[in-house]
PATI-540645 format. One record per residue: residue in one letter; z, y, x of N, C-alpha, C, O in turn. Coordinates in steps of 0.2 Angstrom, whole numbers, plus 2048, in hexadecimal, padded with zeros to 3 digits. Example, Ala and Ser with C-alpha at 12.3 -4.5 7.8 and 13.67 -1.06 7.14 Angstrom:
a8277E48428277EA83E8277F084282A7EF847/s8237F58408247FB844827800840828806843/
***
This chain:
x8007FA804800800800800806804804807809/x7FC80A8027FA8108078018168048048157FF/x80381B80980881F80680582480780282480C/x8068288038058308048058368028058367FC/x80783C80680B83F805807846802803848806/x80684A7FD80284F7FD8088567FF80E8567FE/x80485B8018058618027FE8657FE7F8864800/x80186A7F97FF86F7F48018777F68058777FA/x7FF87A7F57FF8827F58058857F08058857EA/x8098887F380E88B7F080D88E7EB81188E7E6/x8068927EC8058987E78038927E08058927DA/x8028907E380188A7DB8068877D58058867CF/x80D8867DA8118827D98128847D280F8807D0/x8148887CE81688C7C880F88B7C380F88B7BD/x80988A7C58058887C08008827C17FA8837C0/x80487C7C48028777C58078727C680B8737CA/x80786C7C380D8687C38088647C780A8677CC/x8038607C980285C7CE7FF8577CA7FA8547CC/x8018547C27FC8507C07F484E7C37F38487C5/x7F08537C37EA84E7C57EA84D7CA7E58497CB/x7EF84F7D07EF84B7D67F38457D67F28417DB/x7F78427D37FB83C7D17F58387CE7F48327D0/x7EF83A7C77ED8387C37E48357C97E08317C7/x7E48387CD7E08367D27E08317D77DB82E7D9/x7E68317D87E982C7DC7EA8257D97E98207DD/x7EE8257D07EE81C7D07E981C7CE7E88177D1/x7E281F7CB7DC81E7C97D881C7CE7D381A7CC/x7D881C7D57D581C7DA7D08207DC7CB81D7E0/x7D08277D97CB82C7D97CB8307DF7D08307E3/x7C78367DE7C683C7DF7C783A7EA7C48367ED/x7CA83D7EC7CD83B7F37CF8347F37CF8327F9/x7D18317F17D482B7F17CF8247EC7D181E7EB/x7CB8267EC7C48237EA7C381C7F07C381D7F6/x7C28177EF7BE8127F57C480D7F67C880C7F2/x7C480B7FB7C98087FF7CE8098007D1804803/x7D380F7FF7D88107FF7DF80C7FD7E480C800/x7DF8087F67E18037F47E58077F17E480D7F0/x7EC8047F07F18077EC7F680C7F17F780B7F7/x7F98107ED7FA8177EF8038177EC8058147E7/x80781A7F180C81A7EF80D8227F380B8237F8/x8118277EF81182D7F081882D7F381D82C7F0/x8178307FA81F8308008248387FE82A8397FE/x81D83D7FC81F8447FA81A8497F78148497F8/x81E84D7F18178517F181A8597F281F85A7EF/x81785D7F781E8647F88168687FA8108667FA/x81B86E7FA8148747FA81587680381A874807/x80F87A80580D87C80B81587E80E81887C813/x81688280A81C88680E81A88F80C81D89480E/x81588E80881389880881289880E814895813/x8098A180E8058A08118098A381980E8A7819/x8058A081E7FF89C81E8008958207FD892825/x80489281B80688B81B80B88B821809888827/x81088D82081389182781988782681E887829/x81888382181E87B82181987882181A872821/x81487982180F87281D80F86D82580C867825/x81287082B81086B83181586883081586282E/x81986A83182386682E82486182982785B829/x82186582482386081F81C85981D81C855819/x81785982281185382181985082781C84B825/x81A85482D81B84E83382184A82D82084482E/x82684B82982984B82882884482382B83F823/x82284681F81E84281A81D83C81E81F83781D/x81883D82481683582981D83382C81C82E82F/x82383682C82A83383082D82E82A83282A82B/x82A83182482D82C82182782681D828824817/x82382682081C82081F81682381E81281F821/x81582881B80D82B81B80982981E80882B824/x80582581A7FD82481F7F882981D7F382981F/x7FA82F8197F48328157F98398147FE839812/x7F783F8167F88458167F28488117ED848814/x7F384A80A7ED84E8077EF8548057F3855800/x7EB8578087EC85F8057E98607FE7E38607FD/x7ED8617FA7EB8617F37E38667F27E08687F6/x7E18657EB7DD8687EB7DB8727EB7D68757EB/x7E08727EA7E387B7EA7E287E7F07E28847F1/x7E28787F67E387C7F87DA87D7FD7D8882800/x7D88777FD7D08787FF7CC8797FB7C687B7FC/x7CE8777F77C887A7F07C987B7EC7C687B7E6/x7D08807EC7D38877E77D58857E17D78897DD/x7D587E7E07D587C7D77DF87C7D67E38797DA/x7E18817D07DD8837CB7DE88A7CC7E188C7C7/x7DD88F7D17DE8957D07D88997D47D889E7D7/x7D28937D57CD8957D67CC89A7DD7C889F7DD/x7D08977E27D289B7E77D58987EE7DB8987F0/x7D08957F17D28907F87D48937FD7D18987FE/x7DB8918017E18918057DB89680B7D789380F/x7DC89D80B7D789F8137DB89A8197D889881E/x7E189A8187E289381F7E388C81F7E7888822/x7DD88C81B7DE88381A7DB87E8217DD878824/x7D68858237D687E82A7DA87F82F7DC879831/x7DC8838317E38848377EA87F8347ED87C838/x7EB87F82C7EF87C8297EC87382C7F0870830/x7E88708297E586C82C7E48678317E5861831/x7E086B8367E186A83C7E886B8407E9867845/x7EE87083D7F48708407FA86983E7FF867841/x7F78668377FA8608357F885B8397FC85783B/x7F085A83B7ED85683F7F18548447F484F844/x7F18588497F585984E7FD85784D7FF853852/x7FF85884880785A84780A852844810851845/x80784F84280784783F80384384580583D847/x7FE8448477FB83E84E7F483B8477F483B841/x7F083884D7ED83584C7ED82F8467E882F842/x7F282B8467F58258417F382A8397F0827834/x7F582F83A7F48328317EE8368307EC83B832/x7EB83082B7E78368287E683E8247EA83F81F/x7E38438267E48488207DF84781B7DA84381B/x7E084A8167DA84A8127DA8538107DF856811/x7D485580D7D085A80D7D385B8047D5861803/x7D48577FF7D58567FA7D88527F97DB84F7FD/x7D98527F17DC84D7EC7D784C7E87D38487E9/x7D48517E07D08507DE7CA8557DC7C58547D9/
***
């Protein structure tokens, strides 16, 4: 069973409860589509407010406690639902990359 942990955009938190990223997950859709098999969720927490100043912290935190799967929800690389993608989503990203090791995937999305 794969674990994984997502990290969402703070600015969202208050008008978005995270269903369709849970409802992508046991359906086996959206990012989690193919091969991934069954998904068991380790965390779901926001960046930290901009410019994602916890999102390194709290993924290492998510892979220390099993995360094979770090996914950056969809708010924050493809703006949904406030129509407005994170300006530091690749530094956010690439600084998780780093910040968790090779062993963890990140993902771009959820749905």
């Amino acid at each position: 069973m794969q674990k994984v942990g997502i990290i969402r955009c703070q600015q969202t938190e208050d008008i978005c409860s995270g269903t369709a990223d849970f409802k992508v997950m046991q359906e086996g859709k959206g990012a989690f589509a193919g091969n991934r098999g069954p998904v068991e969720i380790i965390g779901f927490v926001s960046c930290g407010g901009c410019p994602g100043k916890r999102a390194v912290s709290r993924a290492k935190l998510m892979a220390d406690r099993g995360a094979s799967v770090i996914a950056l929800a969809s708010c924050i690389f493809r703006g949904t639902p406030i129509g407005f993608a994170c300006p530091h989503r690749e530094i956010i990203k690439e600084s998780i990359k780093k910040g968790v090791g090779e062993s963890v995937t990140v993902l771009d999305y959820t749905h």
